[in-house]
C-alpha positions, 0 to 999 in steps of 0.5 A: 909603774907606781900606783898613785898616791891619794892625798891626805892632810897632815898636821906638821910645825914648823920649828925654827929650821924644818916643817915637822909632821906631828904624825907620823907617816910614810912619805915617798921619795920626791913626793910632791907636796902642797904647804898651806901657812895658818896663822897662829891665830887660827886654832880651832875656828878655823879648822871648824869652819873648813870641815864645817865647809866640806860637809856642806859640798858634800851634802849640799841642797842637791842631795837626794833624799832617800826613802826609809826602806833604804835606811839600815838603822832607821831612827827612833827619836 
């Protein structure tokens, strides 16, 4: 039995006849795939606003906060 593959986002274009991946990578045979369609216009903004959106479910108001004792590195500023 195969071991399961972890997602993973890729840039790709499509170029008129087929989507591209603008890296490259090892796909499995019959991998399924998700396709999400930009618009054109999206750019940077968008992409911003989706990482800016991710951080904020991955350290939302429910984090704890930890003591300093547990800081590697602690800040100097």
């Amino acid at each position: 039995m195969s071991s399961p593959v972890k997602p993973v986002i890729l840039k790709a274009h499509f170029d008129g006849r087929e989507i591209k991946l603008d890296e490259s990578y090892e796909l499995p045979v019959n991998a399924r795939l998700m396709v999400t369609v930009l618009p054109s216009t999206a750019g940077d903004d968008m992409w911003r606003e989706l990482a800016k959106t991710g951080l904020a479910r991955a350290y939302g108001d429910d984090e704890p906060d930890y003591p300093l004792s547990m800081v590697a590195e602690p800040r100097t500023e």
